[in-house]
C-alpha positions as CSV (number, residue, x, y, z in Angstrom):
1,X,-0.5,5.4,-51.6
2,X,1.5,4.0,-48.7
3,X,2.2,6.8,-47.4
4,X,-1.3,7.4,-45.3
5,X,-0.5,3.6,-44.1
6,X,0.1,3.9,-40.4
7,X,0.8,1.1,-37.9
8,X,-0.9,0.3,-35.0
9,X,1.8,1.6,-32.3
10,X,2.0,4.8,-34.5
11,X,-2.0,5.1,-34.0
12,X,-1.5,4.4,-30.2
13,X,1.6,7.1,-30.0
14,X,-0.5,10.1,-31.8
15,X,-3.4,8.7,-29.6
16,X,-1.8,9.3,-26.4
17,X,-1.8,7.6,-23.0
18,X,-5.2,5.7,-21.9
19,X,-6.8,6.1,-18.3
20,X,-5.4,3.3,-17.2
21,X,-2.0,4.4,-18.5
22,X,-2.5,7.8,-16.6
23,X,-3.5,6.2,-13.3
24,X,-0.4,3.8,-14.0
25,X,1.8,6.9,-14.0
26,X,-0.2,8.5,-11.4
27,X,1.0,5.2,-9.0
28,X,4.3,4.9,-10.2
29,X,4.4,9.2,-8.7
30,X,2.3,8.1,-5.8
31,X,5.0,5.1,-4.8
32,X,7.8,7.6,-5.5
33,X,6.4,10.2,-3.0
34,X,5.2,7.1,-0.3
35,X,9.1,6.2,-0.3
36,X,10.0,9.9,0.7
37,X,7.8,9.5,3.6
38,X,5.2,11.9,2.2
39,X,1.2,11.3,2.0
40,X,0.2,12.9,-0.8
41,X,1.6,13.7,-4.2
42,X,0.3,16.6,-7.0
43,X,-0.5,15.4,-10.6
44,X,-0.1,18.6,-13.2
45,X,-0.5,16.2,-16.6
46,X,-2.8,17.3,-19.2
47,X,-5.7,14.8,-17.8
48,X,-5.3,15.8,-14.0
49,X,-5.0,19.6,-15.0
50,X,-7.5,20.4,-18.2
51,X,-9.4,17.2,-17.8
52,X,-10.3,17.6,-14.0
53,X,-10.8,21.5,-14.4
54,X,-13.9,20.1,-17.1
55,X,-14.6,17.2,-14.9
56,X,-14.3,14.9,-18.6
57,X,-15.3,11.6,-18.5
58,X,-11.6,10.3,-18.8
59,X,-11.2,12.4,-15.3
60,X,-14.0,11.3,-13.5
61,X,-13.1,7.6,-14.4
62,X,-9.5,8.2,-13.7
63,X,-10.1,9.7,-10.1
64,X,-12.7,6.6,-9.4
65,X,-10.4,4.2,-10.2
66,X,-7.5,6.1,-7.5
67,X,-10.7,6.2,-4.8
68,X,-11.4,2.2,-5.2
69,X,-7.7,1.7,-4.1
70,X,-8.2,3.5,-1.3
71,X,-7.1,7.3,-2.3
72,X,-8.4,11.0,-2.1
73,X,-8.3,12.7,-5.4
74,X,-8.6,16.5,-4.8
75,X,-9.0,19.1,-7.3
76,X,-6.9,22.6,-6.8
77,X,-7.7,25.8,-8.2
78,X,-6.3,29.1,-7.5
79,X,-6.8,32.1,-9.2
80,X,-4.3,35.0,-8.6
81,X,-2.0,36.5,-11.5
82,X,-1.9,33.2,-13.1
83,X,-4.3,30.7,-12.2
84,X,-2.8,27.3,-10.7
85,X,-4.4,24.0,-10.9
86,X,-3.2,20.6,-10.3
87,X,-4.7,17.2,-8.7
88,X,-3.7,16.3,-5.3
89,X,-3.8,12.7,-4.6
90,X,-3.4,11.9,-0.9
91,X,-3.2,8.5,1.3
């Protein structure tokens, strides 16, 4: 019987990251690339790959919340051989 038990942090692992965790991430990458002297930085994790191709709600809330601080979230698809997508935040 206890073995379907399953805590709380275990429910949160299988769940995976929240938006606000991604655009946490997303900042952290974004702070990283501003310290190289760079203005923009590409995101390739599952939400700003799969999640901006189907423009999900999780995206479009994610991207919103990087354009009220003041960025521009791109999306990038390219189709040749293999297709290549990725977000492009820039500042």
């Amino acid at each position: 019987m206890t073995d379907n038990l399953i805590t709380a942090e275990q429910a949160r692992k299988l769940a995976g990251p929240t938006v606000e965790e991604h655009v946490q991430s997303a900042c952290e990458m974004i702070k990283l690339a501003a310290e190289q002297k760079k203005r923009k930085t590409i995101l390739r994790e599952d939400l700003w790959v799969r999640g901006a191709y189907n423009n999900t709600p999780d995206y479009q809330h994610a991207k919103q919340m990087l354009e009220d601080l003041g960025f521009v979230v791109k999306f990038h698809y390219e189709e040749r051989q293999f297709v290549d997508m990725y977000t492009v935040i820039e500042w």
